[in-house]
N, C-alpha and C positions, 0 to 999 in steps of 0.2 A: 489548619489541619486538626486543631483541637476539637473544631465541631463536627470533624468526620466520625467519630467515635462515638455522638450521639445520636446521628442519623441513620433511619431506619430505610434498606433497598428492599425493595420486594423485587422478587425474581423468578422466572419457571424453576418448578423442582428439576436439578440436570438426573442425569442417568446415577445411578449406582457404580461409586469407584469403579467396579468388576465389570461392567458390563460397557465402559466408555473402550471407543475404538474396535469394538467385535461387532458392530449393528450387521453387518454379512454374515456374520458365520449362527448367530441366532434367528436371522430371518431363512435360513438355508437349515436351521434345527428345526424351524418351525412349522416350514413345509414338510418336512421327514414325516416327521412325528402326528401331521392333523392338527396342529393346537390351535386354539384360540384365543382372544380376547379374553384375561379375567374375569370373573364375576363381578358383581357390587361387594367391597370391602371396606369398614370402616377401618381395619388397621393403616396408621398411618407408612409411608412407604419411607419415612427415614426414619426406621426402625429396624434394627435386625432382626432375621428370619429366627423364629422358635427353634427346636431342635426336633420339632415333630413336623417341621413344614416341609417341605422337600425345594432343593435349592432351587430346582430348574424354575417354583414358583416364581422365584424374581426377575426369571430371564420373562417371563410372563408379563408380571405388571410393568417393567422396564420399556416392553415393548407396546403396551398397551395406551402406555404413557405418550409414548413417541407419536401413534398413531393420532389421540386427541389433539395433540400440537400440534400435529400436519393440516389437520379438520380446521382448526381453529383459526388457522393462517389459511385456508382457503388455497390450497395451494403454491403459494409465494415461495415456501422454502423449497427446497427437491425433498425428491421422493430417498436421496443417500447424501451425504454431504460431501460423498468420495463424488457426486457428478460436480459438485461446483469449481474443482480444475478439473485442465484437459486431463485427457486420456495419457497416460504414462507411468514409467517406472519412477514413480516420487516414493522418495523414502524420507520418513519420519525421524528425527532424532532432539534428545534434548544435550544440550551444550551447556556444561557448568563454568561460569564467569565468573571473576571478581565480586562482580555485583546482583549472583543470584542467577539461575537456570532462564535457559531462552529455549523455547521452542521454534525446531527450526526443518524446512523441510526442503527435500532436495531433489533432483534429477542431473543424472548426467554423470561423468566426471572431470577433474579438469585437463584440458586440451591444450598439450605443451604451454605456449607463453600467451596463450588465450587468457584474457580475465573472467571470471567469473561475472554474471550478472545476476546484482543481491537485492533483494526487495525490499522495502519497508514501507507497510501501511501506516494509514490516518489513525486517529482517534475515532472511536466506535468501531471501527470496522476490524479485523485480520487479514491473510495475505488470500483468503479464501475470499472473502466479501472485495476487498477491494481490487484484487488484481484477474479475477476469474474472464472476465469479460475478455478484457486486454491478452491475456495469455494464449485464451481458446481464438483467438482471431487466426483465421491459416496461413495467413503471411507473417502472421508473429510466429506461428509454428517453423515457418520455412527458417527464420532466424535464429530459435534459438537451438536449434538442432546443431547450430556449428558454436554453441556454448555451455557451459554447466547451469545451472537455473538456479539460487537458492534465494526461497524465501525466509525472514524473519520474523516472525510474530512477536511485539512486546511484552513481555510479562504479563501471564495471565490473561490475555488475548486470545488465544486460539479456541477454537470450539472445544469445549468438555473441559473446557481447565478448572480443576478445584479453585474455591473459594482463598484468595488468600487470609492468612490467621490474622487475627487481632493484634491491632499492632505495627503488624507488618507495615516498615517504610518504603516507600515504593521509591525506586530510584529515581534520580533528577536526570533532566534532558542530557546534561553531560556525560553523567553513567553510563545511562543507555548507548550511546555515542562509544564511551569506552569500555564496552562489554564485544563489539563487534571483532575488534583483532583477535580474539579470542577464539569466534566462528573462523574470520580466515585463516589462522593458523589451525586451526582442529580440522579441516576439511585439505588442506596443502594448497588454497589457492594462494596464485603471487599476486595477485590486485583483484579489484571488481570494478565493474562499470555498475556503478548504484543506480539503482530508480525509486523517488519516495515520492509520498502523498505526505501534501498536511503536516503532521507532526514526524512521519517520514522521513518528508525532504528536509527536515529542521534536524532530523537524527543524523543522518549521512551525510549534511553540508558541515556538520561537530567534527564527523569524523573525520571528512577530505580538512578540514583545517587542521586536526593535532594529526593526523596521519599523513602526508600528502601523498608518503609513495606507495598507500597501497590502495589508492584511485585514481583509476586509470581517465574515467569520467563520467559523469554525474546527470541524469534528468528526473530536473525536481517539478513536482507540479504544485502548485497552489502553495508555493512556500511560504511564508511571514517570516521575516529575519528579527522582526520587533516583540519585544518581551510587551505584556499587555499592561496599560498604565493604570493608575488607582483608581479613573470611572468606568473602563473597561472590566476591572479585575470585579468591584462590585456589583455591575449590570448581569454580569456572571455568574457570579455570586446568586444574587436574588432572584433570577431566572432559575439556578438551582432548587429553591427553596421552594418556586410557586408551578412546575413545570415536570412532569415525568423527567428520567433520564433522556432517553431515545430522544426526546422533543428539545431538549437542552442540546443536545449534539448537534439533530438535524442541521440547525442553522449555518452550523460551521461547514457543514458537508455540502449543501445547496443552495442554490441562489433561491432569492424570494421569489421572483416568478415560479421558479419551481415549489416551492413553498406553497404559494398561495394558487397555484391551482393542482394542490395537492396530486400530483402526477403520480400515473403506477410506479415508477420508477422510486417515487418518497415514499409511496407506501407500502409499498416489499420493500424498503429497507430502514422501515421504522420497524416494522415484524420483526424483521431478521436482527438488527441490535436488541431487540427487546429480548429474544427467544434464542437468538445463539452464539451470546458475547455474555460472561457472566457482569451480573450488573453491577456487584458492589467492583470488582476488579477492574471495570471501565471507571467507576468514579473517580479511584487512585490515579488511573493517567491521566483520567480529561482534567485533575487538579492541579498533575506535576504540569501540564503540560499550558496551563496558564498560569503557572509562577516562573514559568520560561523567563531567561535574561534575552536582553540584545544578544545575536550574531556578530561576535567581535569579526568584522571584516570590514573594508574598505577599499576602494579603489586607488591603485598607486596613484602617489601624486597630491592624493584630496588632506591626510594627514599624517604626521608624522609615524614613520614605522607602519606604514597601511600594512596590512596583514591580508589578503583573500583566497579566494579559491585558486591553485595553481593550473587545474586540470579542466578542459572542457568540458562546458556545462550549458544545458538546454532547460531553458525556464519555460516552462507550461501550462496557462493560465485558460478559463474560460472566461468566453466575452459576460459581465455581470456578477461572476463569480465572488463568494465571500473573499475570498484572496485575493484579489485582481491587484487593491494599492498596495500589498506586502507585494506582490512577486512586483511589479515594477520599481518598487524598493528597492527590492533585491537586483534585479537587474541593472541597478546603478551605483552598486557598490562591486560589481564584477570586472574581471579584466575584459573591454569589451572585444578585444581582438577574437577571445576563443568563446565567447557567449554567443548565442543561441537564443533568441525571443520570441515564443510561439505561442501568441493569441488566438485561440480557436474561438471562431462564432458559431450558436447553435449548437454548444455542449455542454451549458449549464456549471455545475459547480464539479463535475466530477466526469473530466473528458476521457478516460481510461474507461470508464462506461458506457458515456452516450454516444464518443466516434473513436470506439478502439482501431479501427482501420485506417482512420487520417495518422494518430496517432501512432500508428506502428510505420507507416510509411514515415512518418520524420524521424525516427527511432533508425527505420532503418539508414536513412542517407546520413543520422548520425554518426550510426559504424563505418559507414561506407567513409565517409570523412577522417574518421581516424586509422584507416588503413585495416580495418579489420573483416570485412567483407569484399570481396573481390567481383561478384556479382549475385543477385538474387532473382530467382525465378518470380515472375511478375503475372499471377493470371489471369489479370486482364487482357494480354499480350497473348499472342499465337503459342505460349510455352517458351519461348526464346528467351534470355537471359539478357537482364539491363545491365548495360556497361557501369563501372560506376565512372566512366570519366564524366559523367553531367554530375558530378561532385565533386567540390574542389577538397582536395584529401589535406587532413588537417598534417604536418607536420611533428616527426616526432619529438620535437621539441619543446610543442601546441606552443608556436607563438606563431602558427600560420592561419587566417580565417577561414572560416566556415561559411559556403556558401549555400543558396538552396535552390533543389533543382526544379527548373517548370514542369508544373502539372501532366500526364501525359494523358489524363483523363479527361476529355473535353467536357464531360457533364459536369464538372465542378470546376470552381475557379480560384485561382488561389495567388494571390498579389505578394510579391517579395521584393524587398527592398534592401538592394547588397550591391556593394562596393568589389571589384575585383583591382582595382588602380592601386596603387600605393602614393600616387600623388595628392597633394592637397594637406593641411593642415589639423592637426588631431587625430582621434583615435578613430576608427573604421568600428560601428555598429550595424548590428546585422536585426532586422525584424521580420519575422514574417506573420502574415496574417494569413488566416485560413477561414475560405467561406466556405459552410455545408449547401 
């Protein structure tokens, strides 16, 4: 950490304090008024205005700024960063923890003994970049409409977040983990069913372990339960040193196929870290976040005092994926009665992306499983409502299995392998595979 203090981030200049979060209400000034693009100006823009300037100038260059950075990305980003979630009444709020301010954004409110469903992204990305896809899918829409929605953003994560100060220690994976009861008690939820990415699903598996009763259950995707060892830690390391930011992440985020035929998909979202995640504030986590320990957890039985996940939980990996041996790790250290193993083929490093639709339908025969959806309108289907008895409902005990249900969609095929017997010797694991 001593050498973060002499490295140098370059970064786009962000907006002016004043003018983050109002890009609407100046571009609706701007049409009023005729204005335009600023002139050519050698003053530099993180300077404050003269006393002879007039203020509106800076809603000017502010905007003038924005527009070059849209030019520059060639489109990639949106034209507002309110389109990159759905459409909805989300409200913005910040939650002061223990361990420093979390930005956190919400919809909904909570629905009697309903849990809320809490997000946390990867590294590089926020709950905007990583979950936008996934969220705007219309059968996710049909879903969460019968739940409260709140996203998390980790410190200094979210678009427009000032720079943190000098100095500044950025919390360890545990913190972050123990800042979160803080959120569900500020908001009056009684549990969450989590979903995380990446450092995410590493944040929210902290939390169901020191928390257990305030998750209900958990889908983690691309998780690594393994703290990185010393030629890891230095490959990291030096990769830093010779490597843009954005290009040091990618790897964790994509598979090398995807990588190496540099797909639209990597290159709108090398832009996007680059231009709407401040960079030194990404270095802080992508450092806390490989000085990560081991996931104290273990499967009963394997050693003394095993300690694991209590609550149902769906592991989500892509076929190639940077993650694929951590999450089968992980999946071997679970209780496997109420596990969940969901290899997607044909989605790369980041399946909340590339098959948010496969992906919401295992999401949803998850709730369905835990008694919490009764049926869900399916539109591929005449409009008519899917039973959920083609799911075997988890027990609210969860020490009853998780089954999963055949495909009803002939164009795609999807192979499961589940036990419903209780005969036979050892524990009942559950896999499915899913082809695109």
């Amino acid at each position: 950490m001593a050498g973060m203090k002499e490295q140098q981030f370059t970064e786009e200049k962000p907006l002016l304090p004043e003018q983050r979060g109002v890009d609407s209400d100046m571009d609706k000034g701007e049409e009023a008024s005729g204005g335009s693009p600023c002139p050519a100006s050698n003053a530099p823009l993180n300077h404050p205005s003269s006393p002879s300037r007039p203020t509106h100038r800076w809603h000017v260059i502010a905007r003038h700024w924005l527009r070059q950075t849209r030019r520059r990305t060639s489109g990639l980003i949106p034209e507002s960063f309110d389109q990159l979630m759905p459409v909805g009444d989300w409200k913005e709020h910040d939650v002061e923890t223990p361990y420093g301010m979390l930005h956190v954004v919400i919809r909904g409110a909570p629905k009697g003994n309903k849990p809320a469903i809490l997000t946390y992204h990867d590294v590089g990305l926020n709950h905007k970049l990583c979950f936008n896809s996934f969220f705007s899918n219309e059968d996710m829409q049909e879903i969460t409409k019968h739940f409260v929605v709140c996203h998390v953003d980790a410190p200094g994560q979210q678009i427009g977040a000032s720079q943190m100060p000098p100095g500044y220690q950025y919390p360890t994976m545990d913190q972050l983990a123990s800042m979160l009861p803080t959120v569900v008690q500020h908001f009056g939820f009684k549990s969450i069913v989590g979903i995380g990415v990446g450092a995410g699903a590493y944040i929210l598996a902290k939390f169901a372990l020191i928390f257990p009763d305030l998750v209900e259950g958990l889908v983690l995707l691309n998780i690594d339960p393994n703290g990185k060892g010393w030629i890891d830690w230095a490959a990291t390391k030096l990769s830093g040193l010779t490597s843009a930011l954005p290009d040091t992440v990618l790897p964790h985020l994509f598979s090398q196929e995807e990588l190496m035929n540099n797909t639209e998909l990597v290159q709108s979202y090398r832009q996007q870290i680059n231009n709407t995640v401040n960079q030194f504030n990404l270095q802080l986590f992508w450092n806390m976040y490989n000085s990560r320990r081991d996931l104290e957890m273990n499967r009963s039985g394997t050693v003394i005092n095993a300690k694991t996940l209590k609550c149902p939980a769906m592991l989500v990996v892509g076929d190639n994926a940077p993650a694929e041996e951590g999450v089968v790790e992980c999946n071997s250290k679970l209780d496997p009665t109420n596990t969940t193993f969901l290899k997607m083929s044909d989605s790369g490093g980041l399946p909340q992306l590339t098959q948010p639709g496969k992906l919401t339908e295992a999401f949803k025969y998850f709730l369905q499983g835990m008694g919490y959806i009764a049926y869900v309108k399916d539109r591929r289907l005449s409009g008519g409502p899917v039973p959920s008895a083609s799911m075997t409902r988890l027990a609210r005990s969860r020490t009853a299995s998780l089954t999963s249900a055949g495909s009803i969609d002939g164009s795609r095929s999807r192979a499961c392998t589940h036990s419903d017997s209780t005969e036979g010797v050892g524990p009942i694991t559950h896999t499915m595979e899913v082809s695109c």
